[in-house]
N, C-alpha and C positions, 0 to 999 in steps of 0.2 A: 504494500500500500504506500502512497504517497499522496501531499495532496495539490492540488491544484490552482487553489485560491492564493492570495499573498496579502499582504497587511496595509497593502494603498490603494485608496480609492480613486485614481488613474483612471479615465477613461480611453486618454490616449496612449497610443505604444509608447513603452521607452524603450529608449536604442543601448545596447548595449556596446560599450566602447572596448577594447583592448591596449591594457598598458600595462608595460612589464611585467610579461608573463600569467596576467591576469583580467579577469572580466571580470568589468563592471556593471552593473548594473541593479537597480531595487529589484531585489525577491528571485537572484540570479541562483543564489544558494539555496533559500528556503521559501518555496521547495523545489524550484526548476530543476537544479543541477540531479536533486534526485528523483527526481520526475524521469527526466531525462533516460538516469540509468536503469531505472524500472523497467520502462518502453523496452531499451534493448536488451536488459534480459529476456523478456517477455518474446522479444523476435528470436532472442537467440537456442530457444527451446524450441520454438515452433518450427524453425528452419530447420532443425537435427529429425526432430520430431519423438523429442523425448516424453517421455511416461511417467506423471507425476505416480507416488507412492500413493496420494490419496487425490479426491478432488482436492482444488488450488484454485483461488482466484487473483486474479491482477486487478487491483482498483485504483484508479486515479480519482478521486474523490474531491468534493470541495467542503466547505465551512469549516476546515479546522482551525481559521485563524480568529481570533476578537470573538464577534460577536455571533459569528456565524454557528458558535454553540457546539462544535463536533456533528453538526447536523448529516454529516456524509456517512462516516464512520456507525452512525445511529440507525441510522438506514438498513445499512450491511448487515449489521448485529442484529436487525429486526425481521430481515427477510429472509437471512440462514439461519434463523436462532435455532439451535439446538445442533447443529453442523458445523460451528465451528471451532475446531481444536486447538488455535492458536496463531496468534495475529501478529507477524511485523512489519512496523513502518520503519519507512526511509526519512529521515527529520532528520535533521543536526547535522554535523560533521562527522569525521572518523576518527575524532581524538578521545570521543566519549559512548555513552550506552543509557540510557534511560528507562531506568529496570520499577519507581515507583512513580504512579501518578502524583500529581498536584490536583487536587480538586480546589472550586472554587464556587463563590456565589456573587452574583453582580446584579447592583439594584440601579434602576432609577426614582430618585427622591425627590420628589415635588411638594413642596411647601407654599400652603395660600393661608392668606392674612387679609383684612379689610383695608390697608393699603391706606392713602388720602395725601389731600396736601401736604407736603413736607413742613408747613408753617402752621399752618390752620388746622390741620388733624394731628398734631404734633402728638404724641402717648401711643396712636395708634401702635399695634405691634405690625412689624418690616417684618418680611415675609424672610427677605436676607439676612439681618439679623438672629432670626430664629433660626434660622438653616446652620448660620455659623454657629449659634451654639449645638446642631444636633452634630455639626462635625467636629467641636471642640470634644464633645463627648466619645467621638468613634478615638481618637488619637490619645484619648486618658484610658484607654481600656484594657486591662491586664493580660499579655499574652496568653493563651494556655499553657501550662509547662505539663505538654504531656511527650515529650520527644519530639523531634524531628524539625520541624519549621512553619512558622505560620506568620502572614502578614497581610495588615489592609492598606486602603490607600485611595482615595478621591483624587479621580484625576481630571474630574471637569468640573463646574461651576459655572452658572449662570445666572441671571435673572435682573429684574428690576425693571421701570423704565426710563426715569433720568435722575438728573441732581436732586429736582425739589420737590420727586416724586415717594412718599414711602413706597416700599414695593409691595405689590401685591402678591407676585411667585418668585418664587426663586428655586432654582432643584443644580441637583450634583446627580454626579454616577460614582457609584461606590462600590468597592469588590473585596471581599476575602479571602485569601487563599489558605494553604495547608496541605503537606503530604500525610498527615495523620487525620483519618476520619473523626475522633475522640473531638479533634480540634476541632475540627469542622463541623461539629455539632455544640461545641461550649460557644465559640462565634456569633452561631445564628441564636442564640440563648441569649447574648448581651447584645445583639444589635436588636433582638426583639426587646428586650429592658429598653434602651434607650429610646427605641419608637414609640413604647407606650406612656415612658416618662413626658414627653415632649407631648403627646397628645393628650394627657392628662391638666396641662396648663391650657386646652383651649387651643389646639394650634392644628388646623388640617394639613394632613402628612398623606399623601399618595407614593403607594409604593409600586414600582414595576419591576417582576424580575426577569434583567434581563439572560440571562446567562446561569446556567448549572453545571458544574461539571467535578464527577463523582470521583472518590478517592477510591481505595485496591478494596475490592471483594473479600471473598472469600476463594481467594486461588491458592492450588496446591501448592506447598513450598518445594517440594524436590523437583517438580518438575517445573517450578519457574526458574530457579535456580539452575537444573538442567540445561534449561534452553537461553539462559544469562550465559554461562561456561561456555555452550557452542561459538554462538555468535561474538562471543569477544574473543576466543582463541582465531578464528577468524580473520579479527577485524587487526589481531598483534600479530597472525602471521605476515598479512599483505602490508601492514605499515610497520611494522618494526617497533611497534609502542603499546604498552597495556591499556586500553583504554579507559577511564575514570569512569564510575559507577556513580548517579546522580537521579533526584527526582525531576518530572518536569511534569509540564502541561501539555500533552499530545495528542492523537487519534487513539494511542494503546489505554490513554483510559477509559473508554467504555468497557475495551475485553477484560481488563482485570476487576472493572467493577463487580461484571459477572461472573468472577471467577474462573478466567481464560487467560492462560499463560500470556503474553505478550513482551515485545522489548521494542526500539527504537533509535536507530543509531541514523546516522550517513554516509554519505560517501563522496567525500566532498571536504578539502580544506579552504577556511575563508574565513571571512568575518564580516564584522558590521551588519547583521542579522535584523531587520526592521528597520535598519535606514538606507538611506538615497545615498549612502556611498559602501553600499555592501557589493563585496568580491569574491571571490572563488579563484584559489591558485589552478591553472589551467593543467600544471604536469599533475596535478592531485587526481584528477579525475579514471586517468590509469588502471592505480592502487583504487580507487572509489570503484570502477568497473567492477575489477577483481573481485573486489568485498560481496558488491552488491549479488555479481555471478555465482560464487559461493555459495553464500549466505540461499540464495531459489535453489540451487543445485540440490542441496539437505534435503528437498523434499520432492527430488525425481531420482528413478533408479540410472544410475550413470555408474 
């Protein structure tokens, strides 16, 4: 699997350039480059006309980025459910492995107030005002300390309509993350406290969520482990490096939510991942083939 979508809403093409030894261009890496290598494994079986071990599918999938929710990957798991044995995606590069999910929850918060003249309704309560304090409250809020990692973060803000306006709306987009489930349920515990604190003073709070996405299941440990040891012997014997073992936010969290092995690597060295000067070293892609050939080969008789 890989997926298709990328993180800028571009309507036009962007050109990618070549400079030293490298292409440029937004969303060349993630996930093009492993897009790319998918395709030609994907030819490169068909041409031999090799025999997978069991059925196999190739998905080029989209929504795995923002907002689009793992909508592709949800799809899959809905229409093969109960067929599939175990799910790798091509993400990232080849210096790493993505063996636990990040699960996450993202809101949209809208906050309305009776608003009025900024002189003449002076007392009234600012819709912005009140917003600020519901975010003063997300950033006082005590981690969970149940292992592993967990972090929130408002990354938009809006509203109002001028100077000597009180406001009438004001909203944010707010999100939590966490590779421990535990966390991700003390979270939505305190961010439902603080919404009902706020709405307790009289203050209309509309919540929309936007975005879910599920922490690790109930998957077997020997055999996710199993199939972590393949793919990273793999991935050190074509680069010459042990790959780091990390959590992330990918398409493999839906299969482990359900308790389906899954991992996620690339094949691909580069950087700058989300922005307008992300690259991919062009000799990488090689050793990325190799990987990526491998890595389908495991599951045809050769």
């Amino acid at each position: 699997m890989a997926h298709t979508d990328t993180v800028f809403p571009d309507l036009t093409p962007m050109e990618p350039k070549r400079e030293n030894g490298r292409l440029c261009c937004p969303g060349v890496g993630d996930d093009t480059a492993n897009l790319a290598v998918l395709l030609m494994c994907a030819k490169y079986v068909l041409s031999r006309g090799l025999t997978p071990k069991n059925g196999i599918l190739f998905v080029a999938n989209s929504g795995e980025e923002g907002l689009g929710n793992l909508k592709g990957v949800r799809r899959i798991m809905q229409d093969f459910a109960g067929r599939v044995s175990s799910l790798v995606s091509f993400d990232g590069g080849l210096d790493s492995i993505v063996t636990t999910p990040v699960g996450s929850t993202r809101y949209r918060i809208v906050v309305k107030t009776e608003g009025g003249h900024s002189y003449a309704a002076f007392g009234n309560k600012n819709a912005i005002a009140c917003l600020s304090s519901i975010i003063h409250d997300f950033y006082a809020q005590p981690i969970p300390q149940n292992g592993g990692r967990t972090t929130y973060n408002v990354g938009l803000i809006s509203g109002g309509t001028s100077v000597n306006t009180i406001a009438q709306s004001a909203e944010c987009l707010y999100e939590y993350r966490s590779d421990v489930r535990a966390s991700i349920e003390t979270m939505k515990e305190q961010f439902d406290a603080i919404i009902s604190k706020h709405r307790e003073h009289g203050i209309q709070i509309e919540l929309e969520v936007l975005g879910e996405r599920p922490c690790m299941g109930d998957v077997d440990h020997n055999a996710h482990e199993t199939m972590i040891a393949r793919f990273s012997a793999i991935l050190e014997r074509e680069t010459g490096h042990v790959p780091t073992r990390h959590s992330g936010s990918t398409d493999c969290n839906i299969p482990l939510s359900l308790g389906i092995p899954a991992v996620c690597f690339g094949c691909y060295d580069g950087d700058g991942a989300h922005t307008r000067e992300e690259y991919i070293e062009i000799a990488s892609l090689v050793p990325g083939f190799r990987v990526g050939l491998a890595s389908i080969l495991t599951a045809f008789k050769v």
